[in-house]
N, C-alpha and C positions, 0 to 999 in steps of 0.2 A: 345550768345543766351541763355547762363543755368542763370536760377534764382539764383543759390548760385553758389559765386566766386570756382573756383577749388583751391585744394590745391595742394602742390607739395607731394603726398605721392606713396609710391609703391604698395599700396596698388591693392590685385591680385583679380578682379570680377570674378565672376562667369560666368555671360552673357554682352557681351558688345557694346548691343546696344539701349544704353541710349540716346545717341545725337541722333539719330534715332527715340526714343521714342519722346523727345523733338518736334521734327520737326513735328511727324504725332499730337502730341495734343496742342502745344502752339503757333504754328507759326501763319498761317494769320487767318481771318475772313470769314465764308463764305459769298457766293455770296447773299443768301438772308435775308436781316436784318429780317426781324417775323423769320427765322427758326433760327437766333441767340440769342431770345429770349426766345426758346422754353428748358425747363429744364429737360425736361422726354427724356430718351435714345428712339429714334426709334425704338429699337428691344431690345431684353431681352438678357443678354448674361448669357451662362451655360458653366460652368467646364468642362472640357474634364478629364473624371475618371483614374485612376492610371492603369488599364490595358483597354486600347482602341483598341477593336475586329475591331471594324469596320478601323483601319488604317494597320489593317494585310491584305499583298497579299503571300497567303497560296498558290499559283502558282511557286512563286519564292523559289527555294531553300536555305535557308538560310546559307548554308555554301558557295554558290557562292557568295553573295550579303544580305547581315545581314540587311541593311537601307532600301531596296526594300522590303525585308520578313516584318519588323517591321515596315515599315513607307508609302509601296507603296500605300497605298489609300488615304494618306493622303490630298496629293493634290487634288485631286478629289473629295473629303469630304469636303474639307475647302478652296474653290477658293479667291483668295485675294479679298479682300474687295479695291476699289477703295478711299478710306483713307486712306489705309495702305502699308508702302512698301513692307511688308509680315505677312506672317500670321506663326506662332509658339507656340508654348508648356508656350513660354513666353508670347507672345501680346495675347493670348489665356487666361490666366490668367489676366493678365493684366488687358483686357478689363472686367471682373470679377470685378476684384479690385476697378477699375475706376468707375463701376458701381454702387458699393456700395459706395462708397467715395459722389459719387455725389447726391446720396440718404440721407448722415447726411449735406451735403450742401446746399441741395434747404431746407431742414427743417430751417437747420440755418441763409440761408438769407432770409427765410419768415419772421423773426422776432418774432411777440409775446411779451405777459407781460416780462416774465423771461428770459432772455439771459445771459448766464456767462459772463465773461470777456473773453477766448477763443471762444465761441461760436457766439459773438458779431463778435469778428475780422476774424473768418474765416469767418462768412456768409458777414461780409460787403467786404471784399477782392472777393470772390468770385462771389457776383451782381456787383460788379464796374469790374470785367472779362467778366460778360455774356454779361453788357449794352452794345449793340452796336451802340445804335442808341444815347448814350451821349456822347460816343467813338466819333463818326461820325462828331455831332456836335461840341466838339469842336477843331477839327482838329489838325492841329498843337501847339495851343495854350499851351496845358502844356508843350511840351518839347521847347518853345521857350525861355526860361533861356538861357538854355543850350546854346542853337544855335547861342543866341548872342552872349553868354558867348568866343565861338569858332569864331564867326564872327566879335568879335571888340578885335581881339589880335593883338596886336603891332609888339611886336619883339619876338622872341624865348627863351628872358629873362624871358618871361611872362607862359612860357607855363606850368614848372612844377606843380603849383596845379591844375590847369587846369585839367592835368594827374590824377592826384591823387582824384581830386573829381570825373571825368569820370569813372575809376576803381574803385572806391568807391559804384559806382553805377552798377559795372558789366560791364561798358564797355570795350573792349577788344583793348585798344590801346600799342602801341609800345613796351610793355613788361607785366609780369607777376610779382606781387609782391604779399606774402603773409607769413601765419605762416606754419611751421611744427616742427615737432620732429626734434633734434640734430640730425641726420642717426649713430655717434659715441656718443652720450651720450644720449641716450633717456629720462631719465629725466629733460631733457633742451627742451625748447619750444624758437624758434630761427624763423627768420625772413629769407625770400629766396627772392631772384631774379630771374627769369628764363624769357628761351626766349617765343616769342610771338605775340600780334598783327598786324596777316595775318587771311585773311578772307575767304583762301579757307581750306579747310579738315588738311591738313598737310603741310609739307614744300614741297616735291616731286611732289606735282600739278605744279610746278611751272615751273618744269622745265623736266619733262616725256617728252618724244618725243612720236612721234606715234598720229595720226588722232582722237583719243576719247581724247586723254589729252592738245591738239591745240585745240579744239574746247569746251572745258570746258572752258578752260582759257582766248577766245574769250567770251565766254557768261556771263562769271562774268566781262569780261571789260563793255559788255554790261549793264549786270544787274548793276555796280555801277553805270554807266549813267543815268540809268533809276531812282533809288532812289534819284538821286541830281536834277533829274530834275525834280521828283514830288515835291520836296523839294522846286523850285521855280530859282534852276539853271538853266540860257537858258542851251539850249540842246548843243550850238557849244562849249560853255566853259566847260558843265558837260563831254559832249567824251575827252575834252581836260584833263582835273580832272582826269576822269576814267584812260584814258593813264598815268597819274602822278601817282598816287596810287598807279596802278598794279607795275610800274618800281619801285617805293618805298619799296612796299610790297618782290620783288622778290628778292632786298637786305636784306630785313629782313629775306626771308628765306633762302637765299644763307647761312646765318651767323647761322642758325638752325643748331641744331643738328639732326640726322634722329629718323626714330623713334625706329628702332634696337637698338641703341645705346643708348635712352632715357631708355631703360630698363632697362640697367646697374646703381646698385646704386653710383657707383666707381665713373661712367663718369658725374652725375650729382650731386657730390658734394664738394665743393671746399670752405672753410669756410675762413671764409677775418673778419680782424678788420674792424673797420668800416672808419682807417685812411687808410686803405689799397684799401678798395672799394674806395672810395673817391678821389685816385689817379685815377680812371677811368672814374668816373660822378664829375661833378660839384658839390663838397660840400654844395653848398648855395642851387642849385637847388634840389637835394636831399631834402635837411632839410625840402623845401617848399611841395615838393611832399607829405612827409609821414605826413607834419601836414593836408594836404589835403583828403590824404586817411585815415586818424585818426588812424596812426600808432603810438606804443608809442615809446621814443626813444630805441635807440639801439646801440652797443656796437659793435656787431659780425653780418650778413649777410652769408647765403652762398649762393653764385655764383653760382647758378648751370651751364652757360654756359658764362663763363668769356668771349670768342671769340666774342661770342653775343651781351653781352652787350658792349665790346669794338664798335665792327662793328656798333651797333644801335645808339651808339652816335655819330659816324663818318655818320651815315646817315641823323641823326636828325640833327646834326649841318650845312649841305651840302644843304640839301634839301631848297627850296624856302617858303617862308612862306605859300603863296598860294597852296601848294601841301599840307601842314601837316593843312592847317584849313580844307582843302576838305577832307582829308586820316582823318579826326577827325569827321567832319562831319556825312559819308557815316557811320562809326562804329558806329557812335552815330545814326542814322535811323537804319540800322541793326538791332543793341541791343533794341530796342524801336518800332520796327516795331509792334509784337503781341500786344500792346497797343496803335495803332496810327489809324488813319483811313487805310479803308479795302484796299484802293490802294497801300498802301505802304506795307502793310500786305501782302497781294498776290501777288506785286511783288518780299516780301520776302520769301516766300515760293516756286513762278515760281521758284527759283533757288535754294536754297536750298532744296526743297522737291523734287519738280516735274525733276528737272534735274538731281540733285545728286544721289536722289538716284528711282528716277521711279514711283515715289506716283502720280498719276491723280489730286486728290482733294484732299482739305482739311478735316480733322477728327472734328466730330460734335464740335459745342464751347463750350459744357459742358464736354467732353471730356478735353480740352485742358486747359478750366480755372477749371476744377477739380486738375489737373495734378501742372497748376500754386501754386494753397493751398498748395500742399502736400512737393511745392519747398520752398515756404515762412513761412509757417508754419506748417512742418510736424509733429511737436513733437502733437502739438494744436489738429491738424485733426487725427493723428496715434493713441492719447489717445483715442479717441471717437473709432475708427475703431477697435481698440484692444476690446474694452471691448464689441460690438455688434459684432463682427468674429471671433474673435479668441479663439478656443475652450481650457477650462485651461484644459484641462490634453494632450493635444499637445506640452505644452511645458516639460513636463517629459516626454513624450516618447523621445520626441528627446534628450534629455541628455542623456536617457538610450543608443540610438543610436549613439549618440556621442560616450559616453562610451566606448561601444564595437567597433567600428571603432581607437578611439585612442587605443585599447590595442591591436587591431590586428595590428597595425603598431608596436608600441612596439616590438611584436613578430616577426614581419616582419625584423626589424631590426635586432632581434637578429639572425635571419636566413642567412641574407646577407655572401656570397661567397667573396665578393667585398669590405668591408670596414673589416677596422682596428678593433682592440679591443679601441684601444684610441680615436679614432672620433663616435664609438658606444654610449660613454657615454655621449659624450658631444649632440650626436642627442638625448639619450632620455631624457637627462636634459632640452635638446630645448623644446620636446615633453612632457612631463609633465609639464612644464611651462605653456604650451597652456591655456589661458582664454579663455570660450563658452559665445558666450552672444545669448541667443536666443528669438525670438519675439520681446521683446521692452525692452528701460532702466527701468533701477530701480526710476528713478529720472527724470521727466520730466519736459523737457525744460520753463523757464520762458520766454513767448511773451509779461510780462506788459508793459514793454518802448515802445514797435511796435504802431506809429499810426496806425489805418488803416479804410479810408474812404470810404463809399460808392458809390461814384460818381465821386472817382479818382482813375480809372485804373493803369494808368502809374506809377502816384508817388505811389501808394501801391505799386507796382514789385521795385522804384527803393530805396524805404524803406526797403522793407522785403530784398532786396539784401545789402542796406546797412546796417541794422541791423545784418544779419551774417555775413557780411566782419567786423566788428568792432566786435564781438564776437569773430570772430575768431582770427583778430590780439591782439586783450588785452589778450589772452593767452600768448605772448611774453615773456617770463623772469619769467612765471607761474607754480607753478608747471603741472604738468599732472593728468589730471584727467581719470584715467584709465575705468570709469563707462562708459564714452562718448559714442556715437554712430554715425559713420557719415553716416548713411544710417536712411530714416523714416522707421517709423513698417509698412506703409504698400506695401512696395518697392519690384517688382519681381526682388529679386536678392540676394545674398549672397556677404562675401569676406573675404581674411584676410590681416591682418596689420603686416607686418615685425615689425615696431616702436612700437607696441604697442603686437607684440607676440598674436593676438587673430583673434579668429572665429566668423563672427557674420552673422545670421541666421534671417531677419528681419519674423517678422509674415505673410507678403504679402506673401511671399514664399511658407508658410506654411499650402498650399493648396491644392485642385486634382488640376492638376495629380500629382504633386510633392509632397504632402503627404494626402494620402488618407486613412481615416481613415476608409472607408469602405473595404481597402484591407487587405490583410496578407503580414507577414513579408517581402516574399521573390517581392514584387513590391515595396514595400516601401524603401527596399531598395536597392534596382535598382532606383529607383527613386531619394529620399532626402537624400539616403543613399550615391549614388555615390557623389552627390553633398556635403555632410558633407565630404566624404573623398577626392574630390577634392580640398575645403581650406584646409585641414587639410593638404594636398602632396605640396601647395604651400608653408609653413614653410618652403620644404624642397627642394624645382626646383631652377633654377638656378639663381634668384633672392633671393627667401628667404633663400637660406642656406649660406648668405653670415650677415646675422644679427643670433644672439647670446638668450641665452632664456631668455635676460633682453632686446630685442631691438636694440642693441648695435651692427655695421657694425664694425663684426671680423672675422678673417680668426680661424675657431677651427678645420679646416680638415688638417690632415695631407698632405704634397703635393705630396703621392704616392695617397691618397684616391681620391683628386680631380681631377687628371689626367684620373682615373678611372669613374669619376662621368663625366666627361665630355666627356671620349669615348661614354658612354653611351648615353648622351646628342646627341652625334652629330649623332648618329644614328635616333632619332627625326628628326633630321633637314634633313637629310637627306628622312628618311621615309614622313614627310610631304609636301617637297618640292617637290616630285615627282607629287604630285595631282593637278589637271586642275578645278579652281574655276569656270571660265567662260571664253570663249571665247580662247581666248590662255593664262590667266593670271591664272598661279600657285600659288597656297598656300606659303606666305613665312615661311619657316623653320624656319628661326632664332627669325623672330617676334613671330611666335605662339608657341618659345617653351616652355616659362613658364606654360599656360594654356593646350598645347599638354603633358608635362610631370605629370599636377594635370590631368585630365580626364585620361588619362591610371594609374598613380599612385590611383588614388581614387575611381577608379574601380574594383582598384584590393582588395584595401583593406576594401572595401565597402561586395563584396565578401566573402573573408575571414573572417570578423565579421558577413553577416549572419549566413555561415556554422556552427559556434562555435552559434550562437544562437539557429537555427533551430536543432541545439545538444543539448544542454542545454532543449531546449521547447519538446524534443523528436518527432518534425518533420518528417514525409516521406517526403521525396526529392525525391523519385518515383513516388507521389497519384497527378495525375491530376488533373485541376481546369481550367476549361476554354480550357481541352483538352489539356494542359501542364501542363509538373513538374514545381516544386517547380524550380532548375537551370534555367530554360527556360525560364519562367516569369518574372525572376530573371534579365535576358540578353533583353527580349522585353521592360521592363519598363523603361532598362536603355539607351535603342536605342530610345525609342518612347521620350524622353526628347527633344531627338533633331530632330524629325520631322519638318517639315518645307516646307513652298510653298512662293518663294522669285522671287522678282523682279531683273534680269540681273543688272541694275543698282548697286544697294544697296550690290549684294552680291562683285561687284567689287570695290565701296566703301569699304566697310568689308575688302577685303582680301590686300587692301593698307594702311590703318589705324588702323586696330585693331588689337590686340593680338589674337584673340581668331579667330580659324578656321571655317570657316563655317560648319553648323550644319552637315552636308550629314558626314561631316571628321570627325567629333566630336563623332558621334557612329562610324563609321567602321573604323576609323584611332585606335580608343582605342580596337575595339572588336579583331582586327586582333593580337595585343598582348597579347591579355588575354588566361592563362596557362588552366583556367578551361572550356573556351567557346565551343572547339570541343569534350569533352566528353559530355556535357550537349546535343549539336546536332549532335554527331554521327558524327562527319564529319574525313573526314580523311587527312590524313598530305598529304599537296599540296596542297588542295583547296582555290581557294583562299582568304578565310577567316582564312586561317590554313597556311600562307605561311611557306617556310622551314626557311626560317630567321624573327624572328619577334627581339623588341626592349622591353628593361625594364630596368629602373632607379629604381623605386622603387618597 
């Protein structure tokens, strides 16, 4: 369903509900064609400021309950909007974002004398997302290439470019193929494997016992019926298909790797000549595959999940023809659904949105084909957006922030009880390494080869996806361009790149509540300050301290130090796994410790470089403002990040597929370790905000 191909990178986000976002803006059509024509947002949306009074419940103790002091009105303030699977600090923004996006979009598909050449393409990309009612009319009609293409296949001789043109296009069949970084020689750009095409969440749907995970996996047998048989499959053979599929699909996740384990950079990389892969796939059909996905050739592969791709050709070769033209089929309506008529649309969304993860209705269609621009062409849309939002001296503050966050880690290190003298140097050689890229690139992306038509929905998405799938693999054997950015400027989100040793800060981010320029230090950085120190702690959690300060996947710990780093660890895993997300289902420990060890680590050190500022600035950290110190404000802006009003569904989605804990754990899981938060509120040892054992890595 993402407009740009995923790569295989380790790269550690900030917030991780992007597929999420997807779903509430690009998935189906709404029910009334005039309201899909309509370009003006129904309602006006406003910034939630950098300290937000009105989400305090000044009732609640905050040394009992830190999320209920800082975030209890929240819900009650902000009831979920029946488009949204929830409402947050991020979809909060967001919808901000979006709403300006969609204001330099209707200008630029009104057209006029003068249109640039980006302005052209985003505004005709984005009227051929609104038109619904050309959508409508011509129904099936653009993606029937395809469907013949899948519908007059012979034999399984036939299939590999088939593959390769469907992935070309974003469709997500029977594997994952693409570029990244060498994981061991970062200035190599090299070609990956990985496992994939299953059409539920993760591999674990598949096969979860228990009453909610049985009847998921009964409504997606359904839901694929449903799509084959809008599609023009009688209904006895479409249930007969759906059944084929799912058995199909269930081999393909058996042969997954989980997604614990996907976190490990160790476990997903396995580098093969290309005479070596080639003993496991069909040489000839290979060759045809990657001239199909416009892959250039290649030499070396790495396998990320060797088992996989063994198993997926033991499948693909087993399998009846009729099962893999339908299992090709249903992916191809899927991936194609948000550009197809609204029946296929909304029955793509009844299950992905509305069942997955608890969303009612679809989000406005300016919403969602604003959202589509920013996927196809966000360098195009982010330059316009940078230069009317983004304020320039926002981006020096935040290096200055940066600044002080790296050098409080620095210090931090050199403080550490726990490591070596010999593994010190090598973290702050990591640490100074560290490249900041903040707001937008230096060097913006050229869209001139992109067609892109006014009156063709479809093939604009499966252009602008194939335009960055060939971008991205002709990097192959390239050097690296270290300027790059894989995030647009106007993106709510942050991350950093082990491969690539950096931090990057897009401009979307870089707004209330997350940097508020109408606040003082001590919100801001509680704010975008925990989040700078959060990538900054992920160089060094249990993913990134296994790559080097060139990118480079090497062991530079001592293995007294690491034994140490990972008692420490497991006390995360431990501390978070105790917590109850929903229902009976627990926070997993192991998945969320990357992102549990940067939020406690980059809190702290967020912290510790205001201190050393509001010193420097000769600050009172006593003189109230809003009825609080400087400390305090300090700790509310960095709980109120993760306020939040979420739908049961979504948050148990979450806590099976993402790294990252849900938000409620995100403040009081990091607050409960922080050394400075009970003198800031008086509270006293044992509370339980102040327990007698808390955890710290960094």
């Amino acid at each position: 369903m993402n407009e740009i191909r995923l790569q295989l990178r380790t790269k550690s986000l900030l917030w991780g509900a992007a597929a999420t976002l997807l779903i509430a803006t690009a998935a189906s059509a709404q029910t009334n064609a005039a309201a899909d024509k309509a370009v003006a947002p129904a309602m006006v949306y406003k910034p939630i400021p950098g300290f937000d009074a009105s989400s305090l419940d000044t009732s609640v103790d905050p040394c009992n309950d830190f999320y209920k002091f800082a975030c209890g009105r929240f819900a009650a303030n902000h009831p979920i909007p029946s488009d949204q699977p929830e409402v947050d600090q991020f979809y909060a923004l967001y919808n901000v974002n979006t709403q300006s996006l969609n204001g330099i979009l209707t200008k630029a598909a009104a057209g006029g004398s003068v249109r640039s050449p980006n302005e052209q393409k985003i505004g005709d990309y984005y009227k051929s997302c609104m038109d619904a009612d050309v959508i409508e009319a011509k129904g099936l009609g653009p993606l029937q290439p395809l469907l013949d293409k899948i519908n007059n296949l012979q034999s399984l001789n036939e299939i590999a470019p088939l593959i390769g043109e469907l992935q070309r296009y974003g469709i997500d069949v029977f594997f994952g193929y693409g570029e990244q970084q060498d994981f061991k020689d970062a200035s190599k750009q090299i070609a990956f494997i990985d496992q994939g095409g299953i059409g539920l969440p993760e591999r674990d749907y598949y096969f979860r016992t228990g009453a909610k995970d049985e009847t998921i996996r009964k409504q997606y047998v359904e839901h694929v019926a449903k799509m084959l048989t809008l599609a023009g499959t009688p209904a006895e053979k479409a249930k007969k298909d759906a059944d084929a599929i799912m058995a199909f699909e269930t081999a393909l996740a058996k042969a997954s790797m989980p997604v614990t384990d996907r976190r490990d950079p160790e476990k997903v990389y396995h580098l093969q000549t290309l005479a070596t892969f080639t003993e496991t796939v069909d040489p000839d059909g290979f060759e045809e595959f990657r001239t199909a996905i416009h892959s250039p050739a290649i030499t070396e592969i790495n396998n990320a999940n060797p088992e996989f791709v063994t198993a997926m050709m033991s499948s693909l070769r087993s399998a009846d023809l009729d099962t893999l033209k339908a299992y090709m089929t249903y992916h191809l309506l899927t991936g194609a659904a948000n550009r197809l008529p609204k029946r296929f649309d909304d029955e793509n969304f009844d299950f992905y949105g509305r069942i997955l993860t608890g969303q009612p209705e679809q989000s406005a269609r300016w919403k969602r084909c604003s959202n589509a621009v920013n996927g196809a062409l966000g360098e195009a849309l982010g330059q316009v957006y940078v230069q009317q939002y983004f304020a320039g001296d926002s981006k020096a503050k935040m290096l200055e922030m940066v600044h002080d966050i790296e050098n409080a880690m620095g210090h931090d290190i050199d403080q550490l009880d726990w490591m070596s003298p010999e593994t010190k140097v090598k973290a702050k050689e990591k640490l100074h390494g560290i490249a900041n890229k903040i707001g937008y690139p230096d060097k913006w992306r050229d869209y001139s080869k992109l067609e892109v038509k006014p009156d063709e929905a479809l093939w604009n998405k499966f252009r602008g996806t194939a335009f960055e799938n060939d971008r991205q693999l002709n990097k192959i054997g390239q050097p690296v361009d270290h300027n790059e950015w894989s995030m647009t400027p106007p993106t709510v989100n942050a991350y950093y790149d082990p491969s690539m040793n950096d931090i990057n800060f897009p401009a979307g981010i870089l707004q209330p509540a997350f940097y508020d320029r109408s606040q003082d230090d001590a919100v801001n950085y509680g704010h975008i300050g925990a989040v700078i120190g959060h990538e900054l702690t992920h160089a060094f959690d249990d993913e990134g301290r296994k790559f080097d300060a060139k990118g480079n996947m090497s062991d530079w710990w001592t293995p007294e130090d690491a034994k140490k780093f990972e008692s420490r660890t497991d006390c995360l895993v431990d501390q978070y796994g105790s917590f109850t997300a929903v229902d009976d289902v627990k926070v997993n420990g192991k998945l969320t410790l990357g992102e549990n060890t940067a939020d406690n680590g980059g809190l702290l050190l967020s912290y510790l470089a205001y201190l050393e500022r509001a010193k420097n600035d000769k600050v009172d950290l006593n003189a109230k403002v809003n009825g609080y110190t400087a400390p305090q404000r300090f700790y509310i802006a960095y709980a109120q990040n993760w306020c939040e009003n979420s739908r049961p569904e979504v948050i148990r989605q979450q806590v099976l597929t993402d790294p990252h804990s849900p938000d409620h754990f995100r403040a009081n899981g990091a607050i409960v370790n922080q050394p400075g938060f009970a003198a800031a509120f008086s509270c006293k040892k044992g509370a339980p905000m102040v327990p007698a054992n808390s955890c710290r890595v960094w």
